[in-house]
N, C-alpha and C positions, 0 to 999 in steps of 0.2 A: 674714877670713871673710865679707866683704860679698858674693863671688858666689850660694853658695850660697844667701842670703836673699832675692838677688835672683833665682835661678831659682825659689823656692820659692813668690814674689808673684810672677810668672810662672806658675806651674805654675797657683796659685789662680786666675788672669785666666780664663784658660784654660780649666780645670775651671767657672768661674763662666757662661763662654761657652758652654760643651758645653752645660751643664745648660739652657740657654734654648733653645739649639737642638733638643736631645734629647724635652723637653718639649711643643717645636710640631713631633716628627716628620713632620706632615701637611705640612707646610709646609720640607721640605728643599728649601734653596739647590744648584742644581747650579751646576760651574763649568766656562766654558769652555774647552774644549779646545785644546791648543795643537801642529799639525798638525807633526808630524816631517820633519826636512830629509831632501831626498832628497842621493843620490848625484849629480854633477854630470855624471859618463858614463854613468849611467844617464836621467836627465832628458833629456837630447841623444839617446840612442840611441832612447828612447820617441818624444821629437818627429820625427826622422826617419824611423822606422818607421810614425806619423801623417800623415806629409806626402807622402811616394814610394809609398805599398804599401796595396794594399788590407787591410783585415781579412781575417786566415787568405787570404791568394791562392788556396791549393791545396784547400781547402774545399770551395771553391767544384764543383769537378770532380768532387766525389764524388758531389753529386745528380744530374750528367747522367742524363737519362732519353732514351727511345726519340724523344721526340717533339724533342728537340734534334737528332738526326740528321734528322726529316722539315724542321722548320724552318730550319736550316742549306744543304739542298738546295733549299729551295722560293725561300728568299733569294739565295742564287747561281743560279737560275733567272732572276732578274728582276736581279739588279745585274751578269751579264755583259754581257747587250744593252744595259744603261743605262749601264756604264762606256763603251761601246763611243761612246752618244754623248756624254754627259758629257767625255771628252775632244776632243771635237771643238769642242765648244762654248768652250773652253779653249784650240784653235788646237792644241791638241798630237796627236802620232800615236795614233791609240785604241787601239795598246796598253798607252798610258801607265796608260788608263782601268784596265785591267785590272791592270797591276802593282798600281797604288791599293787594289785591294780584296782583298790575298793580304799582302804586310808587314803595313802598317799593324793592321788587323784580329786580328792574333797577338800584333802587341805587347799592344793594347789590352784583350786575354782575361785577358792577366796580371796587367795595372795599374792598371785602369780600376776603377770603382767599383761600376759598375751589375753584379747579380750576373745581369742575362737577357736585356735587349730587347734594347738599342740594337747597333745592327748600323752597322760601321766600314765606307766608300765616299765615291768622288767624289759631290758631291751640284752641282745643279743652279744653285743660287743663286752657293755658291761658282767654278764654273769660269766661268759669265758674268763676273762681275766680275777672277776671275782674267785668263781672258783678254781681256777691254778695257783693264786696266791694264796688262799685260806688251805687248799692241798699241799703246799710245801710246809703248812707250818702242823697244820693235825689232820689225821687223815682220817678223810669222811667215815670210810667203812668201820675202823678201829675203834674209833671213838666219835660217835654223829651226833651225839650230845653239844662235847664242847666243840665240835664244827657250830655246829648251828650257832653257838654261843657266842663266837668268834662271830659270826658273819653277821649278829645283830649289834656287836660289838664292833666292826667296820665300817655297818650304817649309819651308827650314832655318829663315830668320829667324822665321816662321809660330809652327813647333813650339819654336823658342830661346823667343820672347814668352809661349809659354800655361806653358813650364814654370817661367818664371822667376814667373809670376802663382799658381801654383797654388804654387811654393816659399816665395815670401815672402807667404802667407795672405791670396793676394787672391783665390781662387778662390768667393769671395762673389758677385763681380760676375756671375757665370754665372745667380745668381737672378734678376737683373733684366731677363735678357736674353731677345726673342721671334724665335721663330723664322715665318719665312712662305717655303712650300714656293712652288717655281715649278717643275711639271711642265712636261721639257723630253723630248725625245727626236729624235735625228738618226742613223742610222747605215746607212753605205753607203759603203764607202770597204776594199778589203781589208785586211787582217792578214794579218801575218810572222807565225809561232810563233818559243817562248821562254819563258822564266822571266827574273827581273828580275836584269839586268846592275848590277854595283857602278857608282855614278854620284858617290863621291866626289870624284874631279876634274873633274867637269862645274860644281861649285858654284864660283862669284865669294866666293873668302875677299878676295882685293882687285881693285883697278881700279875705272873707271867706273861698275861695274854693282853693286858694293856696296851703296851707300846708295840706289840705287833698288830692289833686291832685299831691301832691308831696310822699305823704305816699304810698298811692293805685299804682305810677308808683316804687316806690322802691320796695315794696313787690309782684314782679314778676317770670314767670319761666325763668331762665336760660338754656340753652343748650346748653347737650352732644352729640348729636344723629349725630352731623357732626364726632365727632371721631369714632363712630360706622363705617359712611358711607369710613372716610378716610382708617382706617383698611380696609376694604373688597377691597378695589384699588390699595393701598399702597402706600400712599400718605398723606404728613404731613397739619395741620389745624394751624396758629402762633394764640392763647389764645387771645393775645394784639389787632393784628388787626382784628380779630372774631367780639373783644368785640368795637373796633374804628369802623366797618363796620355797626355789630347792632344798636351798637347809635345813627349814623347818620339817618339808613332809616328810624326810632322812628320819630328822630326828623322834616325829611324833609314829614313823612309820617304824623307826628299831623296837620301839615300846609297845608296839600292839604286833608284834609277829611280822614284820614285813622285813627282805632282805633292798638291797640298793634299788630304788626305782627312779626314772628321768624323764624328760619327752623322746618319749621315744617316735624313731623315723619312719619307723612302717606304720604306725598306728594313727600317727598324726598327720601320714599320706592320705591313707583311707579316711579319716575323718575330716580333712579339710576337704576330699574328693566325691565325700559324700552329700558336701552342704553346709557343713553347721557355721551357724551364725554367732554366737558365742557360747562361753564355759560351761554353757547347759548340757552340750554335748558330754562332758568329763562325769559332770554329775549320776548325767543317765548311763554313763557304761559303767560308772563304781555302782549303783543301784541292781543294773543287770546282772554285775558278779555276785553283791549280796543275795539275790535272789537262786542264783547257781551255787554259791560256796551251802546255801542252806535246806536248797531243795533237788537241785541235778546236776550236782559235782561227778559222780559214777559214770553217768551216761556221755560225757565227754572224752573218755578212754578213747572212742572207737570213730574218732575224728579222723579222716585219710588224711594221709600230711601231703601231698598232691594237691588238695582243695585249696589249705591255710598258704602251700607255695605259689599258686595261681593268684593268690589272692595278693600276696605279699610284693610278688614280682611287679604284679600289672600299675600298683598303686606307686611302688620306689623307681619302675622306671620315668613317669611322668614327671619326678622332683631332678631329675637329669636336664640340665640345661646347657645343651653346647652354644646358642645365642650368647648368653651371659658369660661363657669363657671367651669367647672371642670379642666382644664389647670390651671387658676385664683388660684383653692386651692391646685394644686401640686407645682405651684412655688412660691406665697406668701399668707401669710395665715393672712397676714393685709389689704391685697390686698379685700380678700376674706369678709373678714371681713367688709367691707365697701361695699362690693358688696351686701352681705345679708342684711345689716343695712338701705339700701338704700330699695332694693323690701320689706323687711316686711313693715318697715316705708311710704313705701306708698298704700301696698295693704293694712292693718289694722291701717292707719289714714290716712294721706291728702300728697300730696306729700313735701310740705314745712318741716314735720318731717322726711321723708326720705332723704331728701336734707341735713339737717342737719345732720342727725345721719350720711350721708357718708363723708361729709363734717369733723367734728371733729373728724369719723378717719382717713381721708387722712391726716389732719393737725398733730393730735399727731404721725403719721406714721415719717412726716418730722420733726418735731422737737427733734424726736427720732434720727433719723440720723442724724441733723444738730448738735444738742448737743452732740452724741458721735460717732464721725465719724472713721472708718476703718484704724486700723494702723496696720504697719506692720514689723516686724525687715525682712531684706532682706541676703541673702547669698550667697556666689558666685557657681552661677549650675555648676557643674565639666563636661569637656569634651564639653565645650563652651568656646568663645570667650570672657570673660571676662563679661558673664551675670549674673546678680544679679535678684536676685527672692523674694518671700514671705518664709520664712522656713519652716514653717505650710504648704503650698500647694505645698515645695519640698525639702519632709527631706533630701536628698545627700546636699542641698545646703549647705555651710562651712561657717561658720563667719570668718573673719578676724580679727587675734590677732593684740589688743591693739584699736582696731577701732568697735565702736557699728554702725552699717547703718542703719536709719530705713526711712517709708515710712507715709505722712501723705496721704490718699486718700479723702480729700474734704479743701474744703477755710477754713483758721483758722483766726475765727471771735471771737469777744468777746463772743459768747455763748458757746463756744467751746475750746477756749485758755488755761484756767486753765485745765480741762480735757487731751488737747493735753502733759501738760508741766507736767502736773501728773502720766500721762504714760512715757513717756519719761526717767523721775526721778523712777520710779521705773523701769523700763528694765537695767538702770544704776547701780541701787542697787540691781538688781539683778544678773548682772555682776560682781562687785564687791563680791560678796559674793561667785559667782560661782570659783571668780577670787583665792580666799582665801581657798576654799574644795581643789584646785589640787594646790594651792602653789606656789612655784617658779617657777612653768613650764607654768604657765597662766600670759601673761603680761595683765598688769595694763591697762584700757581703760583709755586712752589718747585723741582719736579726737570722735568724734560725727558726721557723716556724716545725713542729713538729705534729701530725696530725694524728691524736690518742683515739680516735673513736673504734677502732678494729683492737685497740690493747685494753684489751680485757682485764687487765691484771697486773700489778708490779711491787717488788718487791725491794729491799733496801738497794741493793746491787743495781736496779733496774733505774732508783732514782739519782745515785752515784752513777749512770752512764752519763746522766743527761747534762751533769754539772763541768762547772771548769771549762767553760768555751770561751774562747777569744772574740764571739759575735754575741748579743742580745737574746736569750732564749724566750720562746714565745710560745704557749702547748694551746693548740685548739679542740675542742671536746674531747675532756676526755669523761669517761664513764663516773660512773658511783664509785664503785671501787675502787675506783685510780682516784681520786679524788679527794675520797676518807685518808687513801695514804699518803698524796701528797700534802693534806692537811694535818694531822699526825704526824709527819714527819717536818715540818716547817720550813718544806720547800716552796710551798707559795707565799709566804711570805719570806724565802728569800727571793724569789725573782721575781714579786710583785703582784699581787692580786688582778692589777693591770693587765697583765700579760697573759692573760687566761679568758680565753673566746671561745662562742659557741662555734663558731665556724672559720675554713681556712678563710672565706673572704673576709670577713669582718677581720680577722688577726690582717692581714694583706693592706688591709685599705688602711689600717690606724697605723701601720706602721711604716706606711708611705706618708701617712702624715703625723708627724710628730704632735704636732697641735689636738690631735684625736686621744693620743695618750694622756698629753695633761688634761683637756675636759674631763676624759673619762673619771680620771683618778680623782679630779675634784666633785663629781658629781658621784662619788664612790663616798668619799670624805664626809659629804653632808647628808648619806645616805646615812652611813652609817651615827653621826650626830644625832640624828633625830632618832632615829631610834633608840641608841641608849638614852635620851632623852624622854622619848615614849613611855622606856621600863623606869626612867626613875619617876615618872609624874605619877 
């Protein structure tokens, strides 16, 4: 009969435990949540419906308004005559220009991010370099065939490159990247009518022109100009699927006749300046080019290019923002610094060095913060409810004797681990030493509270910082994520299921009192009894 005595000194542990806790109601322990697995085709189907597809696609259609039709028209006003020379500039027949801006364009309504500006066309910068680079390797006039062949064979590889970047979540790099417009215009040369002929066998899948068709579509311009347009609305652009949407119309665009098309800056000036409220505008100016590739392609020759420049200028100077450069160098000056690296690098060389030069500083910018991320010792603000602060940003705040609290603000990764665990170790020894100047009147730091809610993220290396302390580890909220790993990796139960709190106060008050811990732990004990008791009845 010894079980029964011993669930009975059990029961009493228990009941002795309640009664302590019941007693300092004000002071209920919450515990952390432990975030439910998902389904594994469901997970997958979510991430793919994140990565290929806008939020609600067909939503979007529903706010069309009136001024999407004026905008739509006023934009296929000004990107017919510009396709016209846009593809000249490019070496190719300028109707190529015009297919460009009728495919591409429809895909882009569907799958693209931006829910209004940005308006899909050959752009100016791109057909320059397209065509210098497709002119070194065959030359248009000798042989305009495999030109052409080439250059549908650049678009493929073009659009393969942005959607393999926007699939596997590099479509980040699109924030770093600036855009600098070169107002071009040329046109004079007749047009055949037509809609865009299928030009799947015109592409190089093999032969010599392969991997030069695959160089010429890699070395492209990318674009910023839709963060431009999103700022000015207030409305967000997702990198990933920017870069999943450009890809596709590359590639659905190399297959039906179309050479490189993107958001272009002048077109998506005058169409956000004209109104349009969403992607309906794109639709109606691909409509209006079908309507012109089929019935008044001719009549477009005798366009003054005077008109298409008044038009072009009036609409790219209003995307000039000297306010937003000089904001840029009052609140970061890295910022800034990639902002200048970018304009001189392209107005004194080619834009590809200004690309870069922004590009490696935005990159050393994050590597800077990824490797030494924002930490913080925290203190309790007096004349508050038991809130904890930064010290630094509020001296009244009070440390708590015997306990160091501090704060990691970013995911502790291996690039960042040892850094985390070397601050940490020295705030400790600095404790100590502090602990040692006033003597007996300064107790000994004992527990380590660490505050997870800003770390997003950790990794083996990040749970190896946390280990091996000379004082008591204690983590207060931390996320799902961090959570899964700390469970997976059987760090909580090495320092104790105990020691894991919703909040710095709760970790603070239980381990100012010891007697809080063991309740806790015993009112954890018969939590957990009864419920495998539960699943076996």
């Amino acid at each position: 009969m010894a079980h029964p005595e011993t669930d009975e000194n059990g029961s009493k542990e228990t009941e002795s435990a309640s009664s302590l806790l019941s007693c300092r109601s004000s002071q209920y322990i919450h515990k952390v949540g432990v975030p439910l697995k998902q389904h594994l085709f469901k997970e997958f189907a979510a991430a793919v419906k994140e990565t290929l597809f806008a939020d609600e696609p067909l939503n979007r259609f529903n706010r069309a308004r009136e001024s999407d039709l004026i905008a739509g028209l006023t934009t296929a006003s000004l990107c017919i005559p510009q396709d016209i020379g846009y593809a000249k500039l490019a070496n190719l027949d300028p109707l190529y220009g015009l297919y460009s801006s009728f495919v591409p364009p429809l895909v882009y309504a569907f799958m693209g991010s931006s829910p209004r500006d940005i308006a899909i066309g050959p752009v100016a910068v791109v057909s320059l370099l397209l065509g210098s680079l497709l002119q070194d390797e065959i030359d248009s006039s000798a042989n305009p065939v495999d030109y052409r062949y080439l250059a549908l064979t650049a678009t493929f590889f073009a659009g393969l490159t942005q959607l393999l970047l926007g699939f596997f979540r590099l479509g980040f790099l699109i924030d770093f990247l600036s855009h600098a417009a070169i107002v071009g215009f040329m046109a004079d040369e007749n047009i055949r009518e037509g809609i865009n002929p299928l030009s799947a066998k015109e592409i190089f899948f093999s032969g010599e022109y392969v991997g030069k068709g695959f160089k010429i579509g890699v070395v492209r311009e990318a674009v910023a100009i839709g963060r431009t347009l999103a700022s000015m609305k207030d409305y967000q652009l997702d990198g990933n699927k920017e870069m999943v949407a450009l890809g596709t119309k590359n590639i659905v665009g190399s297959l039906t006749s179309c050479y490189v098309a993107t958001g272009s800056f002048s077109l998506s000036a005058v169409n956000h300046m004209s109104g349009c409220e969403t992607v309906v505008s794109n639709i109606v100016m691909a409509i209006a080019v079908l309507l012109t590739l089929a019935l008044f392609t001719p009549l477009f020759k005798y366009t003054p290019n005077a008109i298409v420049a008044s038009i072009i200028i009036f609409a790219v100077v209003g995307l000039v923002d000297i306010d937003a450069v000089a904001l840029i160098w009052k609140v970061d000056k890295f910022d800034f610094a990639a902002c200048m690296g970018a304009f001189f690098g392209v107005v004194f060389s080619f834009i590809e060095i200004g690309l870069l030069i922004a590009v490696s500083i935005s990159f050393a910018k994050i590597l800077l913060q990824v490797t030494r991320p924002r930490t913080a010792i925290l203190g309790k603000v007096p004349r508050t409810n038991n809130v904890y602060r930064n010290i630094l940003q509020y001296p009244d705040a009070t440390k708590v004797a015997g306990i160091l609290i501090v704060r990691v603000d970013s995911a502790i990764y291996f690039s960042n681990s040892n850094y985390v665990k070397e601050r940490i170790l020295r705030w400790l020894a600095d404790e100590e030493e502090e602990g040692e100047l006033k003597g007996k009147f300064q107790p000994r730091i004992q527990y380590l509270i660490v505050e997870m809610c800003p770390v997003t993220d950790i990794d083996t290396s990040g749970i190896h910082a946390l280990e091996k302390r000379n004082v008591k580890l204690v983590l207060s909220n931390p996320g799902p994520v961090v959570v899964d790993k700390l469970d997976a990796s059987k760090f909580a139960d090495l320092i104790g299921e105990e020691r894991i709190f919703l909040t710095v106060a709760d970790a603070s008050k239980t381990q100012q009192n010891p007697l809080f811990t063991l309740a806790k732990a015993a009112i954890d004990r018969d939590m957990q009894a009864r419920n495998r008791k539960n699943a076996y009845c």
